[in-house]
PyMOL Python script that loads the backbone (N, CA, C, O; Angstrom):
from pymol import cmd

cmd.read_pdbstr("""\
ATOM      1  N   UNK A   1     -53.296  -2.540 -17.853  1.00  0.00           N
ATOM      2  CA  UNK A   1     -54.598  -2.941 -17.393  1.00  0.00           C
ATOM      3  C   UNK A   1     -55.619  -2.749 -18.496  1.00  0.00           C
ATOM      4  O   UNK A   1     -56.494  -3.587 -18.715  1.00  0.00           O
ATOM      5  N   UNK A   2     -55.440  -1.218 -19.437  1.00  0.00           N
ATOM      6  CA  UNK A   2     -56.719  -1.652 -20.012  1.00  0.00           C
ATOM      7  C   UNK A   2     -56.083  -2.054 -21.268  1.00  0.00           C
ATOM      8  O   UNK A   2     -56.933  -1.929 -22.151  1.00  0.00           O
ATOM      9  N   UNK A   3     -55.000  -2.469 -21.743  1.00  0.00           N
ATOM     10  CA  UNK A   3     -54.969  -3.946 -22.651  1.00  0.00           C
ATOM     11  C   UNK A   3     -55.810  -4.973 -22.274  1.00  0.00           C
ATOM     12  O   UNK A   3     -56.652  -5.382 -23.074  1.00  0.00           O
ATOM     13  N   UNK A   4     -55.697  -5.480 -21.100  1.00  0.00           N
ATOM     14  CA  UNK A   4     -56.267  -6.463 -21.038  1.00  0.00           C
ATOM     15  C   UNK A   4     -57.666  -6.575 -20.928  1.00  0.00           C
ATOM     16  O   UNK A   4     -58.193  -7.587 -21.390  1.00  0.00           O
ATOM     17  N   UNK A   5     -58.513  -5.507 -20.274  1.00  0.00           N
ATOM     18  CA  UNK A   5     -59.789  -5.231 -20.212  1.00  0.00           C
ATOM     19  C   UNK A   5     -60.362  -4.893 -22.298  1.00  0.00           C
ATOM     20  O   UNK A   5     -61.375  -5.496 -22.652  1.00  0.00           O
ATOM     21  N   UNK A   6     -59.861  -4.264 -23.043  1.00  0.00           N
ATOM     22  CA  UNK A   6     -59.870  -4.530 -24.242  1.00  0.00           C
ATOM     23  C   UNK A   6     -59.651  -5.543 -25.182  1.00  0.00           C
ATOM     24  O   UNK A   6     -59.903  -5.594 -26.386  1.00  0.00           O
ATOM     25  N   UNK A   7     -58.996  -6.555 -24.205  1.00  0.00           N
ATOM     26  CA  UNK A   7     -58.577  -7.732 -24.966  1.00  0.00           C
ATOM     27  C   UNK A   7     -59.979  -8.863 -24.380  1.00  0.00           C
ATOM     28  O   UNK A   7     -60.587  -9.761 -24.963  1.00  0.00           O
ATOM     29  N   UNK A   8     -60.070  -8.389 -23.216  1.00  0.00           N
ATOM     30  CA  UNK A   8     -61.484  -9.358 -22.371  1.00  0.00           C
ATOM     31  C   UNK A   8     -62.517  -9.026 -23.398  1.00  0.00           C
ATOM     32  O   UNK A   8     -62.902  -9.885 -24.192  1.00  0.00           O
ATOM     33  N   UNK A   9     -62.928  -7.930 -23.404  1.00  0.00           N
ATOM     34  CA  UNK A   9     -63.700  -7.005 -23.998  1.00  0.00           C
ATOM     35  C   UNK A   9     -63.912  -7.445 -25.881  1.00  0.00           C
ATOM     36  O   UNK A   9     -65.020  -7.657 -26.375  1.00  0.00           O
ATOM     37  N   UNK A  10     -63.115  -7.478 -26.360  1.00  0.00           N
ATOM     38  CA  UNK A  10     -63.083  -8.063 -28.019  1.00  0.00           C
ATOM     39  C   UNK A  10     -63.100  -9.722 -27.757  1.00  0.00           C
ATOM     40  O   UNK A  10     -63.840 -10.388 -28.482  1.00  0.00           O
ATOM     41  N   UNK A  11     -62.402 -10.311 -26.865  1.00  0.00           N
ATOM     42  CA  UNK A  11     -62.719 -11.859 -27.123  1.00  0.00           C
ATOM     43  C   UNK A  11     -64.312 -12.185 -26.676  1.00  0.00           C
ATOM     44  O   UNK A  11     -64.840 -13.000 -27.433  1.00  0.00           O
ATOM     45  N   UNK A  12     -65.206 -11.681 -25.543  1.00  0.00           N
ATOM     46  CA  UNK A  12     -65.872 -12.113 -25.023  1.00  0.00           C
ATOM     47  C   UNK A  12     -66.895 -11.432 -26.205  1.00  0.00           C
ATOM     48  O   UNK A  12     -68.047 -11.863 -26.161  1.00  0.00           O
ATOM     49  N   UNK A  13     -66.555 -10.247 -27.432  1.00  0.00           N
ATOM     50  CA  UNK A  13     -67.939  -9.934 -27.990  1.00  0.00           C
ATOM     51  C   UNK A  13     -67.907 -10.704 -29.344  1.00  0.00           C
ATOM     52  O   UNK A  13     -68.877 -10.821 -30.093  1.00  0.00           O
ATOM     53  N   UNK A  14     -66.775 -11.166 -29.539  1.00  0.00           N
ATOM     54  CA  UNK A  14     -67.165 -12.439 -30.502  1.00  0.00           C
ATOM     55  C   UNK A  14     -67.219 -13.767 -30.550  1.00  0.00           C
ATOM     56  O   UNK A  14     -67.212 -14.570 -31.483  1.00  0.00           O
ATOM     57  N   UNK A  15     -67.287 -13.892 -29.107  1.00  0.00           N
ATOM     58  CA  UNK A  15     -67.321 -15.491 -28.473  1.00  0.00           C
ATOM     59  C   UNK A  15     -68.004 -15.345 -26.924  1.00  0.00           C
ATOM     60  O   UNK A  15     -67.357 -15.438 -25.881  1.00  0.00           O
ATOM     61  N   UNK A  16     -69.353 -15.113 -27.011  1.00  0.00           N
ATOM     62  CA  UNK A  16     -69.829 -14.867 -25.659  1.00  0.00           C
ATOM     63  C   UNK A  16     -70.023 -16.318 -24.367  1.00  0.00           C
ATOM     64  O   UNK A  16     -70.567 -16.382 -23.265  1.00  0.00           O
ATOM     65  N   UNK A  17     -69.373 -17.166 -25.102  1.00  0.00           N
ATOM     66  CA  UNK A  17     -69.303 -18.192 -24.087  1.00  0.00           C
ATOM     67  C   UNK A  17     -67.833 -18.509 -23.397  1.00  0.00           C
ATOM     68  O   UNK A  17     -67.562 -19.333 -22.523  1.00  0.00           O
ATOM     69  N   UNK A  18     -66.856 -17.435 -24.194  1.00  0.00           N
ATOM     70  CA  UNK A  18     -66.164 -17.593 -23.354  1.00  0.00           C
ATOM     71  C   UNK A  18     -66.127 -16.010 -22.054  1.00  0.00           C
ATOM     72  O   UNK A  18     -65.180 -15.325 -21.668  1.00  0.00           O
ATOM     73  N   UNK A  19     -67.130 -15.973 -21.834  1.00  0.00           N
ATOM     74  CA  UNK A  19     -67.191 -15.145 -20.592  1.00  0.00           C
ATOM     75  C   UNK A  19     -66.168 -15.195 -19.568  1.00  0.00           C
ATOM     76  O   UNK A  19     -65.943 -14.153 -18.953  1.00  0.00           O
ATOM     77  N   UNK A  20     -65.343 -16.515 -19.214  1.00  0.00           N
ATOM     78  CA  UNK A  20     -64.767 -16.465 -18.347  1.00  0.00           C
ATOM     79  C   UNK A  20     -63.346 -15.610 -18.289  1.00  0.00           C
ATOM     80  O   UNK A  20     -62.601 -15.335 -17.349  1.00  0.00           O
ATOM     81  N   UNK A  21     -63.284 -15.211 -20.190  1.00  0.00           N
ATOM     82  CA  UNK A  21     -62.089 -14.458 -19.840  1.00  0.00           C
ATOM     83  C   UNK A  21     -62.258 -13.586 -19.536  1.00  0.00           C
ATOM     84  O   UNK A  21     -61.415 -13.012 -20.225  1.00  0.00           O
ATOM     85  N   UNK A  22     -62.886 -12.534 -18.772  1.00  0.00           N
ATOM     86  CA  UNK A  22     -62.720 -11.406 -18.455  1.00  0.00           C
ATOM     87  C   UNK A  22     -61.338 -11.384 -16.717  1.00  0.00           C
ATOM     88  O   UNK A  22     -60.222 -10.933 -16.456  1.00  0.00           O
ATOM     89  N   UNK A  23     -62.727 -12.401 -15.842  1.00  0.00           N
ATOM     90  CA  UNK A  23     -62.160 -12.480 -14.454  1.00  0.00           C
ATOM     91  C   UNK A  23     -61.170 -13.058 -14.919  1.00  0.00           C
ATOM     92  O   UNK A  23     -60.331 -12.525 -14.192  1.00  0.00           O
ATOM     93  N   UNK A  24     -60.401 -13.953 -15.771  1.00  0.00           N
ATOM     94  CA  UNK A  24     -58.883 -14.764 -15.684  1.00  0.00           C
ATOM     95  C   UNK A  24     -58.132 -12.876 -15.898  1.00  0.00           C
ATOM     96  O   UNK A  24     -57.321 -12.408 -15.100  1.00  0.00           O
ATOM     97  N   UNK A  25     -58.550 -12.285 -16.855  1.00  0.00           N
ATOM     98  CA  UNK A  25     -57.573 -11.117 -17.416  1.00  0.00           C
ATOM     99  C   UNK A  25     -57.216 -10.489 -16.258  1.00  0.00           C
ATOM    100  O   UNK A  25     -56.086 -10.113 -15.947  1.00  0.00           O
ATOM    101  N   UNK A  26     -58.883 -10.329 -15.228  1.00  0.00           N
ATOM    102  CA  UNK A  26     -58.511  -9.908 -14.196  1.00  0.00           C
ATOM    103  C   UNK A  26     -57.329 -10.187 -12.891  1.00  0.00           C
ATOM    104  O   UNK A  26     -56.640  -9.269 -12.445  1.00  0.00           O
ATOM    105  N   UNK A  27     -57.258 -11.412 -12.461  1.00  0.00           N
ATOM    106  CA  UNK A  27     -56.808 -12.688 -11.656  1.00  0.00           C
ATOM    107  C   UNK A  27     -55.131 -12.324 -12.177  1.00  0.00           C
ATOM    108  O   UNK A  27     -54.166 -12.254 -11.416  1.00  0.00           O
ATOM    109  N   UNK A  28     -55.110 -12.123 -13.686  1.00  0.00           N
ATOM    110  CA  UNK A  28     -54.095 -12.220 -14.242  1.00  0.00           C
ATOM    111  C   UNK A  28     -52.731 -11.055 -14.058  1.00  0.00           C
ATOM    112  O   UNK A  28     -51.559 -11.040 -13.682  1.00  0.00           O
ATOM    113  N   UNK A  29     -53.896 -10.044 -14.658  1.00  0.00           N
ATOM    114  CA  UNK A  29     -53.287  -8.409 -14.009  1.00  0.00           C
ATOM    115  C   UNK A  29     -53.039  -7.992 -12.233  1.00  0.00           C
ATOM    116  O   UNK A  29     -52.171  -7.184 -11.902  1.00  0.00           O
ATOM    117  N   UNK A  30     -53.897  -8.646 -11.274  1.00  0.00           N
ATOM    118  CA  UNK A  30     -53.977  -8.744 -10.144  1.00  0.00           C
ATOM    119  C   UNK A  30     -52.704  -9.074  -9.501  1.00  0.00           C
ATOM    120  O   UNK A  30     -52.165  -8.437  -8.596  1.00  0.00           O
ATOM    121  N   UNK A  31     -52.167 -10.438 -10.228  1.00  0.00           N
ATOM    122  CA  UNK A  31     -50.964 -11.349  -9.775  1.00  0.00           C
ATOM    123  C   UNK A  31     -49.818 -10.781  -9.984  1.00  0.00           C
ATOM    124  O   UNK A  31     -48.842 -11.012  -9.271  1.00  0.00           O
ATOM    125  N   UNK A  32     -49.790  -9.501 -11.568  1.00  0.00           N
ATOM    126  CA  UNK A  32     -48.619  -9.132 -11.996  1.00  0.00           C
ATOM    127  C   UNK A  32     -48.630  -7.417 -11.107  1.00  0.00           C
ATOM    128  O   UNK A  32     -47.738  -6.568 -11.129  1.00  0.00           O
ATOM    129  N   UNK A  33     -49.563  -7.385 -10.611  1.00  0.00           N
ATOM    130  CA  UNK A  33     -49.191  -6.372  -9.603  1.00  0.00           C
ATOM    131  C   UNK A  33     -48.706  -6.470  -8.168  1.00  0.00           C
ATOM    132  O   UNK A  33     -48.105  -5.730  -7.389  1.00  0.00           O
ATOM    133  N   UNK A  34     -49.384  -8.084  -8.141  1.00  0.00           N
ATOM    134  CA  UNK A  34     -48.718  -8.209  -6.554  1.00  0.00           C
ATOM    135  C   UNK A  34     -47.401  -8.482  -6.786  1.00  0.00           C
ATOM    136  O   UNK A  34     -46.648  -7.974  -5.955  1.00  0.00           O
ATOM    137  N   UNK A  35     -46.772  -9.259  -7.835  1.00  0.00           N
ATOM    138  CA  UNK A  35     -45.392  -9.532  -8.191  1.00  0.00           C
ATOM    139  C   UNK A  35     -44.289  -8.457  -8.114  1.00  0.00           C
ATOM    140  O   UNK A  35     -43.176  -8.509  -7.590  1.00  0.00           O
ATOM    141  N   UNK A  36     -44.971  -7.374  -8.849  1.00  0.00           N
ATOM    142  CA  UNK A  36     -43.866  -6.235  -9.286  1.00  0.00           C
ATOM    143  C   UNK A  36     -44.241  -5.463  -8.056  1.00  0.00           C
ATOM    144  O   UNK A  36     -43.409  -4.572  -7.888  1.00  0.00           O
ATOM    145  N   UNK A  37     -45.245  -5.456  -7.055  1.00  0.00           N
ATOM    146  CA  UNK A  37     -45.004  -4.741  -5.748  1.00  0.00           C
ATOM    147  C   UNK A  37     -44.407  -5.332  -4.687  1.00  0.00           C
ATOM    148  O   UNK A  37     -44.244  -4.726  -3.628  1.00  0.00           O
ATOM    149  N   UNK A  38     -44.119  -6.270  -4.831  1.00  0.00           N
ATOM    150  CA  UNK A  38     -43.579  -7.203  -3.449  1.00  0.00           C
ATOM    151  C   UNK A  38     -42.087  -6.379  -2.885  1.00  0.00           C
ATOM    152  O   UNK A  38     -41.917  -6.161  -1.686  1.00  0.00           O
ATOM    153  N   UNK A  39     -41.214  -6.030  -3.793  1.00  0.00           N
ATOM    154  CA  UNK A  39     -39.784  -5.931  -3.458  1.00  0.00           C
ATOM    155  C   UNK A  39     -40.157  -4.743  -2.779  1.00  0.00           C
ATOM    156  O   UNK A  39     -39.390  -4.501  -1.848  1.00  0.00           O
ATOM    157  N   UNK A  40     -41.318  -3.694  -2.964  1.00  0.00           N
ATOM    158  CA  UNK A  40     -40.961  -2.390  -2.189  1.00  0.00           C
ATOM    159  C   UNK A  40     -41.977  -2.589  -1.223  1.00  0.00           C
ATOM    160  O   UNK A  40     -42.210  -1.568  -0.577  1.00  0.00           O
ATOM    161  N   UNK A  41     -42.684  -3.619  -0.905  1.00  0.00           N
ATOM    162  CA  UNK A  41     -43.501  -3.630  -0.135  1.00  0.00           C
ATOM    163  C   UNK A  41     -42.146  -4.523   1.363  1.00  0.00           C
ATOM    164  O   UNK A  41     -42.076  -4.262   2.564  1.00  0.00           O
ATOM    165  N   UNK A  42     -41.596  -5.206   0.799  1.00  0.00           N
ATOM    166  CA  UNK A  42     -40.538  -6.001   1.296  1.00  0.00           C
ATOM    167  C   UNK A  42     -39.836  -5.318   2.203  1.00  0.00           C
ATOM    168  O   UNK A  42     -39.757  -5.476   3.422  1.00  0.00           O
ATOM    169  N   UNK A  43     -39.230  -4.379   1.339  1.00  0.00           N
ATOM    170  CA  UNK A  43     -38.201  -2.930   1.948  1.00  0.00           C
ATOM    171  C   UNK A  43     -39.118  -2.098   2.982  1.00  0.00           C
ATOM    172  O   UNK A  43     -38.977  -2.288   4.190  1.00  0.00           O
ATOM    173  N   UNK A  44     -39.566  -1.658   2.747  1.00  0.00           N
ATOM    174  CA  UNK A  44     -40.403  -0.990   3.511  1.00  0.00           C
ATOM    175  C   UNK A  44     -40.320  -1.787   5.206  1.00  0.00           C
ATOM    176  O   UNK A  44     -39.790  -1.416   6.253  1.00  0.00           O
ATOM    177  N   UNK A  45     -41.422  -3.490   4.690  1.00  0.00           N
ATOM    178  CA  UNK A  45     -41.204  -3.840   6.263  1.00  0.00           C
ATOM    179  C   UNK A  45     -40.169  -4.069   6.661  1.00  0.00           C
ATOM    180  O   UNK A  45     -40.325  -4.579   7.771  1.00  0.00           O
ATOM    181  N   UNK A  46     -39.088  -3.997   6.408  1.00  0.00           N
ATOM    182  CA  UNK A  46     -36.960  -4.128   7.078  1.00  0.00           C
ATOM    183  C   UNK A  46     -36.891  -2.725   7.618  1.00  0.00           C
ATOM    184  O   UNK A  46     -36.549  -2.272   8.710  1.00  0.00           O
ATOM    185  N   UNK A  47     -37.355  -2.149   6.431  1.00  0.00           N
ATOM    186  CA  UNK A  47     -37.188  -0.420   7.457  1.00  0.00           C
ATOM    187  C   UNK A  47     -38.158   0.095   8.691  1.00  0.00           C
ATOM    188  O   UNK A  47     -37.861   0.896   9.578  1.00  0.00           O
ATOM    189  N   UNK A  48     -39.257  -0.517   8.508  1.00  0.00           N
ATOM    190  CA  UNK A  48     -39.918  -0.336   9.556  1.00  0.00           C
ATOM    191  C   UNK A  48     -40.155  -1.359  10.717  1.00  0.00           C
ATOM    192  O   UNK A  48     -41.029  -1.226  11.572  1.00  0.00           O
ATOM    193  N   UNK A  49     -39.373  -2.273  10.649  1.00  0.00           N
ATOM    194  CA  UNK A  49     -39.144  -3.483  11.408  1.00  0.00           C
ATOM    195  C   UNK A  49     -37.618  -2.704  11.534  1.00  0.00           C
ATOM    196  O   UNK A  49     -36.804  -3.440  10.976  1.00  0.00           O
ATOM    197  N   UNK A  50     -37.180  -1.906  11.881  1.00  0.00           N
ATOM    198  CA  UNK A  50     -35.339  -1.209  11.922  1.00  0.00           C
ATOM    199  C   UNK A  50     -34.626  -2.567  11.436  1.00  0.00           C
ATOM    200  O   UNK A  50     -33.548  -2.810  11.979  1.00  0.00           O
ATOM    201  N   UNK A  51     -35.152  -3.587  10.366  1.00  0.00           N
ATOM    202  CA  UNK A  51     -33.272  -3.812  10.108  1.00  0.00           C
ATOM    203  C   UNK A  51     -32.339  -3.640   9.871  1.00  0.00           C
ATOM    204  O   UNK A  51     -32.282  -2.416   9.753  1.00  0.00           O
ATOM    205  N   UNK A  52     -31.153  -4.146   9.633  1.00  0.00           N
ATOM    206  CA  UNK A  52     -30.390  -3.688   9.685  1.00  0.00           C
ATOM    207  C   UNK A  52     -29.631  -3.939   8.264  1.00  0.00           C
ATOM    208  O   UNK A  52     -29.661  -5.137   7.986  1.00  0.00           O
ATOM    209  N   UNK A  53     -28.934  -3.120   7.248  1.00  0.00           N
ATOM    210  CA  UNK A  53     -28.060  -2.943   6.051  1.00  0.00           C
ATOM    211  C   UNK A  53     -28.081  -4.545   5.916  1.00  0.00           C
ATOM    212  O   UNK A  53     -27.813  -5.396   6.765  1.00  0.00           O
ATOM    213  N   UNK A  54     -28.388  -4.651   4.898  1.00  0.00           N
ATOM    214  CA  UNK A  54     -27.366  -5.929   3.643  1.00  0.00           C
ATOM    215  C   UNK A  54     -26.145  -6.200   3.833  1.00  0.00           C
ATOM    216  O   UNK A  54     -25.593  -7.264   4.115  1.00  0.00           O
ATOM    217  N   UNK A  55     -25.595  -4.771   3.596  1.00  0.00           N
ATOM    218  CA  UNK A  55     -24.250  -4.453   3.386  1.00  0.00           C
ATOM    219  C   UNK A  55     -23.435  -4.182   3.922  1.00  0.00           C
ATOM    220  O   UNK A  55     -22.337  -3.755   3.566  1.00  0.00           O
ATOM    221  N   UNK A  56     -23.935  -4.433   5.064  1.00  0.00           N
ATOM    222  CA  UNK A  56     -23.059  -3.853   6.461  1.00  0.00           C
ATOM    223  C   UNK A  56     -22.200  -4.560   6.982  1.00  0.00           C
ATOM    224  O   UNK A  56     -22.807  -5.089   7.912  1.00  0.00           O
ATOM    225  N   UNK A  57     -20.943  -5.004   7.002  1.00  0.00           N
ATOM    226  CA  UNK A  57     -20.545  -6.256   8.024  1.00  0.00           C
ATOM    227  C   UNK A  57     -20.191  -5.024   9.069  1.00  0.00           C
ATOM    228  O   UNK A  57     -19.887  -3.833   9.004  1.00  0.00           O
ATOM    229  N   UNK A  58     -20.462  -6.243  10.273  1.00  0.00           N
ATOM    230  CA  UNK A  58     -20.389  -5.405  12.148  1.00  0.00           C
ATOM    231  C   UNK A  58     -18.845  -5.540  12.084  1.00  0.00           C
ATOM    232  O   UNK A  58     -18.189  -4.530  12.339  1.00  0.00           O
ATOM    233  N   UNK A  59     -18.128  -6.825  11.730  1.00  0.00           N
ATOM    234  CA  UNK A  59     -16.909  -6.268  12.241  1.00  0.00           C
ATOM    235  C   UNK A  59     -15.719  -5.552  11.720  1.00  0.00           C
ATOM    236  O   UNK A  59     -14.630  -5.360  12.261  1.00  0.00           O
ATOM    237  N   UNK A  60     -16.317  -5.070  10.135  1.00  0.00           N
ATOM    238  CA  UNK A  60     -15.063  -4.322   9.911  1.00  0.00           C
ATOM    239  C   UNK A  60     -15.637  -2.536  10.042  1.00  0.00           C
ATOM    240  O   UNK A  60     -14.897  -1.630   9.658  1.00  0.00           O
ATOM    241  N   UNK A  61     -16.659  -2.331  10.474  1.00  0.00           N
ATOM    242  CA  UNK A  61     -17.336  -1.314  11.205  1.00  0.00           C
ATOM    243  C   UNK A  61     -16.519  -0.915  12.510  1.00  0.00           C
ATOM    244  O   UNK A  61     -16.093   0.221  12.722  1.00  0.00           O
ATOM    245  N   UNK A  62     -16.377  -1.892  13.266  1.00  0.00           N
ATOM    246  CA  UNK A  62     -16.021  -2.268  14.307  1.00  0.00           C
ATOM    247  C   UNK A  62     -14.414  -2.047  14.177  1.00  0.00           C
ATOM    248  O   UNK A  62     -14.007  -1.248  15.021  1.00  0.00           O
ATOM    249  N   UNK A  63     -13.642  -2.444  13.521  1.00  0.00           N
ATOM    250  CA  UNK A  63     -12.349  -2.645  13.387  1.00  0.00           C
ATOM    251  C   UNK A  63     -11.686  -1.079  12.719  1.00  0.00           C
ATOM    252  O   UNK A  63     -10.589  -0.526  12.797  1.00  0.00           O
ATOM    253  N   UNK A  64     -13.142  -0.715  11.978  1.00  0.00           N
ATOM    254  CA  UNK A  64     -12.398   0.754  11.345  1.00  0.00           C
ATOM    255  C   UNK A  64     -13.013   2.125  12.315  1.00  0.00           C
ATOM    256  O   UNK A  64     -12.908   3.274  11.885  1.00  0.00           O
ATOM    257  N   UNK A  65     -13.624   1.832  13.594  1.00  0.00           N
ATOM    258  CA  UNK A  65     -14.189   2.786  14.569  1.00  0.00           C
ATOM    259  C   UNK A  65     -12.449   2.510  15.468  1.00  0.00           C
ATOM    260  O   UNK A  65     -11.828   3.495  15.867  1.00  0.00           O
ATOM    261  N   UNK A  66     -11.918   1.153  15.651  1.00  0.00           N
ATOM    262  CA  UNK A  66     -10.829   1.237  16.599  1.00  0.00           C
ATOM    263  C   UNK A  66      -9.654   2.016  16.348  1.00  0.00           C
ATOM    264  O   UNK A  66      -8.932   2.468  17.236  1.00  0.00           O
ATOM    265  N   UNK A  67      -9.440   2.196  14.827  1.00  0.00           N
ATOM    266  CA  UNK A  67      -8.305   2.803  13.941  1.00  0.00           C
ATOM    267  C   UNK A  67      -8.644   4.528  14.354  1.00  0.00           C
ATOM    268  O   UNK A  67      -7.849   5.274  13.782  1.00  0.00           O
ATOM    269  N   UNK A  68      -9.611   5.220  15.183  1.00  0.00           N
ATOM    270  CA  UNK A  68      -9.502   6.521  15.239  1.00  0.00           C
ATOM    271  C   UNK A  68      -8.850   6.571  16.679  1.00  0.00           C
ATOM    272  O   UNK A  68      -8.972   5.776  17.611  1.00  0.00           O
ATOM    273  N   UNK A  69      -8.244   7.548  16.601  1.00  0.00           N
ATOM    274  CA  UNK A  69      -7.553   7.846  17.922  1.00  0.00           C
ATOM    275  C   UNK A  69      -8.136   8.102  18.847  1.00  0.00           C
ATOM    276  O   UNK A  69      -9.185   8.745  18.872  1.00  0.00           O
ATOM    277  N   UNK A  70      -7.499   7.598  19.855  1.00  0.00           N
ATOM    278  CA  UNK A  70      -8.142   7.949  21.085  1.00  0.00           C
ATOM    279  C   UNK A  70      -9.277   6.834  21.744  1.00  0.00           C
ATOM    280  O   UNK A  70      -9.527   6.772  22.948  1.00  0.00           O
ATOM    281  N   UNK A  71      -9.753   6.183  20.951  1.00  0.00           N
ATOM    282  CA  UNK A  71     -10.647   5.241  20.720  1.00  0.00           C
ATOM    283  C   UNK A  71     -10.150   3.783  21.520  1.00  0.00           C
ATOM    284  O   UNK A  71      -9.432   2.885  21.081  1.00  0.00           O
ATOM    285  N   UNK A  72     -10.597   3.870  22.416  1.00  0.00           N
ATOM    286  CA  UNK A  72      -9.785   2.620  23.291  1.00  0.00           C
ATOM    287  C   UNK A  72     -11.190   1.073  22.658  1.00  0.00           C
ATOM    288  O   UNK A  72     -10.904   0.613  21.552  1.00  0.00           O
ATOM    289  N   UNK A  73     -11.933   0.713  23.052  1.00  0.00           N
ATOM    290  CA  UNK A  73     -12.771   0.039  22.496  1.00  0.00           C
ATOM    291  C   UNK A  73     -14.331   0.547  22.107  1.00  0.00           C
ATOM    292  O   UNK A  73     -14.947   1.558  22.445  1.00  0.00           O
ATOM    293  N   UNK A  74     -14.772  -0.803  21.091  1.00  0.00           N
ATOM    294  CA  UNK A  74     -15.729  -0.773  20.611  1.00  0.00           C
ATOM    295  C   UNK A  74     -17.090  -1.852  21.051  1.00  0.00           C
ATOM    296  O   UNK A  74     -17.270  -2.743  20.222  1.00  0.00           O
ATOM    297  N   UNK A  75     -17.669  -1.854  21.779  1.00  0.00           N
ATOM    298  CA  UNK A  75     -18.844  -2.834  21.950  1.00  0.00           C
ATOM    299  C   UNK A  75     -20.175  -2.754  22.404  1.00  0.00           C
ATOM    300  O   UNK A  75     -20.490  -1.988  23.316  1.00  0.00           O
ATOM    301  N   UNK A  76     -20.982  -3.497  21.829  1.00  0.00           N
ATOM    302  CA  UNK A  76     -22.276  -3.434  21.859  1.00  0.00           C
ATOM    303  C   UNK A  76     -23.026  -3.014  20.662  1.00  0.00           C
ATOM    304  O   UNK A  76     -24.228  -2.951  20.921  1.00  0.00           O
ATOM    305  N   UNK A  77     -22.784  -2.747  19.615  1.00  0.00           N
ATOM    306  CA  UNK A  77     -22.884  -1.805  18.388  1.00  0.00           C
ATOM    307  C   UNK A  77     -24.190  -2.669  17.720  1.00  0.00           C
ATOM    308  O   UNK A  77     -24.556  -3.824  17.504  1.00  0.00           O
ATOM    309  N   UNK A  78     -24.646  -1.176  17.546  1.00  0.00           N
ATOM    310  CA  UNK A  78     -26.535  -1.673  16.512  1.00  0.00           C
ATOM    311  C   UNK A  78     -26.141  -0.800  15.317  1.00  0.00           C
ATOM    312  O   UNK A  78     -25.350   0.133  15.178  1.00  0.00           O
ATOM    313  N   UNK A  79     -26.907  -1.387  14.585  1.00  0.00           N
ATOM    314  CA  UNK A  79     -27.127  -0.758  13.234  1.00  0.00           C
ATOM    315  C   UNK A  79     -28.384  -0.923  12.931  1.00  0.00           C
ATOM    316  O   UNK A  79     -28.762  -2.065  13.191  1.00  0.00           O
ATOM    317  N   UNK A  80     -29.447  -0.023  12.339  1.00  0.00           N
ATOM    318  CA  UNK A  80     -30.482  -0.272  11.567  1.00  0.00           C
ATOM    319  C   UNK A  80     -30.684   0.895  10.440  1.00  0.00           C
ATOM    320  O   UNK A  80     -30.191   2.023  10.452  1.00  0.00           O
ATOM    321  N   UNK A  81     -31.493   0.348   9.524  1.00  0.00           N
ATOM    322  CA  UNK A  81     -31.747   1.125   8.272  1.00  0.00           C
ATOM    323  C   UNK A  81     -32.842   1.909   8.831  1.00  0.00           C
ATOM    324  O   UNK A  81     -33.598   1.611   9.756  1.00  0.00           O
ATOM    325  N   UNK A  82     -32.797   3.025   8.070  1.00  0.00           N
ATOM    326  CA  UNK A  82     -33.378   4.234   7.801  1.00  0.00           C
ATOM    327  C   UNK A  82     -34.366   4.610   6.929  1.00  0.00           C
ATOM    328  O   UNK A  82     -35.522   4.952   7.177  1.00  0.00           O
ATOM    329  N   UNK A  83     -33.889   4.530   6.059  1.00  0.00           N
ATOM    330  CA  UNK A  83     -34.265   4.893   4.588  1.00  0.00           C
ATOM    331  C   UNK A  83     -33.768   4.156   3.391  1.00  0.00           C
ATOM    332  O   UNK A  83     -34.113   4.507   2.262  1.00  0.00           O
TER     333      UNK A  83
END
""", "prot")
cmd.dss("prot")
cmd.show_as("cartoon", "prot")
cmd.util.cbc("prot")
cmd.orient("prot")
């Protein structure tokens, strides 16, 4: 951020008509923060919306809960993320 406010800052004091670069530097840095925050802003709403794993398939969950003994069936089964 303050690259760019130093870079606004030296272009606009030896070229005061281009004033407009300050707000683009701004607009600019703005965009590359919403970019690089999106993925954890993303995660967050799956976890707090309970979805459920990526990585999860239901039916071999399902198929390796039947393999314990004693275990006559399996149904109805939720999964959601946590953390």
């Amino acid at each position: 951020m303050s690259c760019g406010v130093i870079t606004a800052a030296v272009v606009i004091y030896f070229n005061p008509v281009l004033w407009w670069f300050d707000p683009l530097c701004t607009y600019l840095f703005a965009g590359m923060v919403l970019c690089t925050s999106y993925p954890t802003l993303k995660n967050c709403f799956i976890i707090m919306m309970e979805g459920s794993p990526n990585s999860l398939v239901v039916d071999e969950v399902t198929a390796d809960l039947l393999k314990i003994k004693d275990v006559i069936s399996v149904h109805d089964v939720h999964f959601w993320q946590t953390s």
